[in-house]
C-alpha positions in Angstrom: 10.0 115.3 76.2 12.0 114.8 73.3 14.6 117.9 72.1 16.5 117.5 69.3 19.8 118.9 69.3 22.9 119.4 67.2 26.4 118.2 68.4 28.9 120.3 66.9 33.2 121.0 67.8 35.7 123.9 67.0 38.8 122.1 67.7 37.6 119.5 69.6 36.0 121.8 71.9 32.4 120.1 71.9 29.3 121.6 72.4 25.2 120.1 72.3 23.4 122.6 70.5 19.8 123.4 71.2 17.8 125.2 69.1 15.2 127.0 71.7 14.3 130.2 69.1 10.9 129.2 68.3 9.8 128.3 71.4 11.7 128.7 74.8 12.9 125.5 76.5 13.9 125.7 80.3 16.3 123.2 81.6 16.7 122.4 85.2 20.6 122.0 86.1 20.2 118.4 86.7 19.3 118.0 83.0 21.9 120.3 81.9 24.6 118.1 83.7 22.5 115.0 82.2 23.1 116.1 78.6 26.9 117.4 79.1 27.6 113.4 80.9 29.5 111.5 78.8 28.6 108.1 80.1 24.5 108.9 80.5 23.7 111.9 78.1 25.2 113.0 74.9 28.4 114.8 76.4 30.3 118.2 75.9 32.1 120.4 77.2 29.8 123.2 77.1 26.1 123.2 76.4 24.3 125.6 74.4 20.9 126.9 73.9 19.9 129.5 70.8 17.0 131.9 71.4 15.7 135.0 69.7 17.5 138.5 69.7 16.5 142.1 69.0 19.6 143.0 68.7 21.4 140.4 66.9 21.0 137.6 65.2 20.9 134.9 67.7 21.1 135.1 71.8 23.8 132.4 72.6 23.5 131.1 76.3 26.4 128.9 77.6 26.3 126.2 80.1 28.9 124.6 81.7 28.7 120.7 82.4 28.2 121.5 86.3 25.0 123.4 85.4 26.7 126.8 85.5 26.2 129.6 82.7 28.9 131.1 81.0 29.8 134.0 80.0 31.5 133.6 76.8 32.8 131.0 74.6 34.7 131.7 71.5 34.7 128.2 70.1 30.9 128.0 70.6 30.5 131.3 68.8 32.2 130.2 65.7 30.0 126.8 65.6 26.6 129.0 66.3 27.5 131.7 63.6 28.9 128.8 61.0 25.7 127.5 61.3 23.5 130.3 60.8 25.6 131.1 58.2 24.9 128.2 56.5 21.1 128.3 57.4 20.9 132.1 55.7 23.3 132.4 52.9 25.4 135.3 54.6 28.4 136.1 55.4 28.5 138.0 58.6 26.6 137.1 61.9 26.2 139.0 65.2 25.8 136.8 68.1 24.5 138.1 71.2 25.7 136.2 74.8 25.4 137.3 78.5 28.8 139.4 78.0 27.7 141.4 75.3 27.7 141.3 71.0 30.2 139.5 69.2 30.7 139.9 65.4 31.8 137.3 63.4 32.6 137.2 59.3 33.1 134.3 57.1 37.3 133.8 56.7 39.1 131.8 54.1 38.8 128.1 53.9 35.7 127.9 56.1 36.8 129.5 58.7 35.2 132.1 60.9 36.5 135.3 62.6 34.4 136.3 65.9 35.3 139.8 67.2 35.6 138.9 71.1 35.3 142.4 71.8 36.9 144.5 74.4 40.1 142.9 76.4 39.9 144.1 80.0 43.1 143.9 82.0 42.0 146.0 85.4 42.1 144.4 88.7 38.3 144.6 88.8 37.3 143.9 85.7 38.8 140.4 85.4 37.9 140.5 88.6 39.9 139.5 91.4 39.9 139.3 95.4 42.3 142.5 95.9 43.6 145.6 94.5 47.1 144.7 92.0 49.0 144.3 88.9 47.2 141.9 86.4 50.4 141.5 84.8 51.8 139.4 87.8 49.0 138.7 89.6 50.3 137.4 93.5 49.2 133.6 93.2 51.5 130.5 92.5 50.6 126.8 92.8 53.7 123.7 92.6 56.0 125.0 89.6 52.8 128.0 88.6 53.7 131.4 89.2 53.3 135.0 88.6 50.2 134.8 85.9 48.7 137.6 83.8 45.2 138.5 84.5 42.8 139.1 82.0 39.1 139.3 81.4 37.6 138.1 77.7 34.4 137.9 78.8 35.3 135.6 81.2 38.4 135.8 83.8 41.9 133.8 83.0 44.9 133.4 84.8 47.7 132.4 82.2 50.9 131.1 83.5 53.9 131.1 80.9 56.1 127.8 81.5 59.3 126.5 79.7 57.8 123.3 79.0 53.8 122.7 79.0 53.9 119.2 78.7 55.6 119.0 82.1 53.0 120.8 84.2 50.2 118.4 86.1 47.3 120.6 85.4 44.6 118.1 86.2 46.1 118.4 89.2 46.8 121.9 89.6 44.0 123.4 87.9 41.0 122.9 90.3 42.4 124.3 93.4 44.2 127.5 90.8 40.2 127.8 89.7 38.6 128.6 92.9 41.8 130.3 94.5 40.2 133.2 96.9 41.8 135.4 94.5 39.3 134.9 92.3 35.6 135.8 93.2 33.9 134.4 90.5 36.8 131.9 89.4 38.8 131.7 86.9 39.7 129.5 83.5 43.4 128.9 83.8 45.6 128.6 80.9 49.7 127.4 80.8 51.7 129.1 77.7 55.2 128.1 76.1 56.2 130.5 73.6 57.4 128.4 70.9 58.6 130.9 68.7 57.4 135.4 68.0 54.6 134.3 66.5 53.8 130.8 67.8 52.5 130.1 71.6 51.4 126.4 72.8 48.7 126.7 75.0 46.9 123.8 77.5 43.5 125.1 79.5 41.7 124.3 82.6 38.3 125.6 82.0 36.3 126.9 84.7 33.3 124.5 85.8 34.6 122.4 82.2 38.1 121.2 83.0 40.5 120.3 81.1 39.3 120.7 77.5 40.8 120.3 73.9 40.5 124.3 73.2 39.5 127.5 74.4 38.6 130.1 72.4 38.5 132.7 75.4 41.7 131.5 76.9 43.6 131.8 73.3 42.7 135.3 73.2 43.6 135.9 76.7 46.6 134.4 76.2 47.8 136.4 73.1 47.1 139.3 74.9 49.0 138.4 78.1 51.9 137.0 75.8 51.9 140.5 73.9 51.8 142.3 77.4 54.3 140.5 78.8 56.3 141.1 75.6 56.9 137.6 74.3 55.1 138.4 71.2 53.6 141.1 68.9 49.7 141.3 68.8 49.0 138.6 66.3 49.8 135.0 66.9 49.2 131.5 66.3 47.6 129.8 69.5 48.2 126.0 69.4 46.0 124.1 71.8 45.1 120.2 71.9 42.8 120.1 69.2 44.0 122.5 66.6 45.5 125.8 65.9 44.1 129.1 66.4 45.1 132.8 64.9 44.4 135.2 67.7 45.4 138.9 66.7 45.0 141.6 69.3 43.5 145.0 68.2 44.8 148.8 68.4 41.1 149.5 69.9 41.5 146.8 72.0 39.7 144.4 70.4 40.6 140.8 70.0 40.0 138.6 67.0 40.0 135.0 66.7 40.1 133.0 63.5 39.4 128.9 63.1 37.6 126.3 61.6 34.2 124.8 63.1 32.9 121.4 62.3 29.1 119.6 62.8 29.5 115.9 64.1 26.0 114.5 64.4 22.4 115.3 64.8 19.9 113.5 67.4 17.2 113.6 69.7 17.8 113.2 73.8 15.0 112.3 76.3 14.9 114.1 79.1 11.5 113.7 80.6 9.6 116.6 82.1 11.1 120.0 80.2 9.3 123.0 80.9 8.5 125.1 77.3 7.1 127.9 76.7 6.6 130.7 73.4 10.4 131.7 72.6 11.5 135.0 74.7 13.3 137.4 72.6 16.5 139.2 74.2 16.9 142.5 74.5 
């Protein structure tokens, strides 16, 4: 079976798009890995699938190149709601994911803001292993150290460093993923606070590696910059492919403001695909 599919990128961070809201489309993990290869399928960091919502305007589900769903994406979001934008004339999209509703608005110059919702900072709700402080959570790796915990719909561990450029995190960032600390893993994200309003951030997604952004992990760490003090609650995130502005809410909210960008349209083969009539969530 043929699918066609959509490759799109919000700061590099890539994503195959597939557009399963008029009729559902089940993929097995082997042929979610086969589209996220590089070499022998299309290649991305995360895969996505669109089906129907009664409660918004689009269910968002998130795979990670290792077959695994995700919880949230904030880069994805932006690319799913600047396309539906597009396709409806509006200005204003609510995208529904596994972790709940986010609400994103058209910004200046093309950009979108998505409303990542609700920061959680308790022990069990990023969650890890053992009752403690999130804001120095007990787990070091090499020169890593004392991270902030927090939970964006998905867990982080962000370690602040003097120099980010100096820290092996192919290396360190697989073993820091699946520490016991972390039940369900974590994304893992080193910060050097460049200036009050300026942090330079590299990430180590979970079942993703290393990738050119993270929308999650920019909000995560603005809030565990702000916690820790090193900032106020509205900063400029700079990652490898681009700049995000990340401003944390006084009801807790996070928002997350950047550009989005469509690359190419195709068609994959991926043999036998199991389709049905589209489900609608919720």
């Amino acid at each position: 079976m043929r699918l066609p599919f959509t490759k799109m990128h919000g700061l590099g961070n890539d994503f195959v798009v597939i557009d399963a809201r008029s009729r559902s489309i089940v993929l097995s993990d082997d042929q979610k890995r086969r589209v996220a290869d590089r070499r022998r399928g299309i290649g991305c960091d995360q895969l996505i699938v669109l089906e129907h919502s009664a409660r918004a305007d689009v269910f968002m589900r998130i795979y990670n190149p290792d077959g695994t769903e995700a919880g949230a994406c904030g880069n994805a979001t932006r690319c799913v709601a600047g396309r539906l934008m597009a396709e409806n004339g509006v200005e204003r999209i609510v995208v529904e994911t596994i972790s709940g509703l986010l609400e994103t608005t058209a910004a200046d110059h093309g950009d979108i803001t998505v409303d990542m919702g609700e920061v959680k900072t308790d022990w069990r709700d990023i969650p890890v292993a053992e009752a403690c402080d999130t804001l120095h959570l007990p787990l070091r790796s090499g020169p890593l150290l004392d991270p902030v915990g927090v939970n964006v719909g998905n867990p982080h561990a962000v370690f602040f460093v003097p120099d980010v450029a100096a820290i092996d995190l192919e290396k360190l960032g697989p073993a820091l993923e699946h520490a016991p600390l972390f039940p369900e893993r974590a994304n893992i994200e080193i910060v050097q606070r460049l200036a009050s309003g300026r942090l330079r951030m590299r990430v180590w997604e979970r079942g993703a590696g290393i990738t050119q952004a993270c929308g999650s992990g920019a909000c995560a760490t603005l809030v565990a910059a702000a916690r820790r003090g090193l900032t106020g609650r509205k900063a400029e995130v700079v990652l490898d492919g681009g700049t995000l502005t990340i401003e944390w809410l006084a009801n807790n909210h996070v928002l997350m403001t950047g550009g989005w960008t469509t690359s190419f349209k195709g068609e994959i083969e991926l043999g036998e695909v199991a389709a049905r009539e589209a489900v609608t969530h919720g």
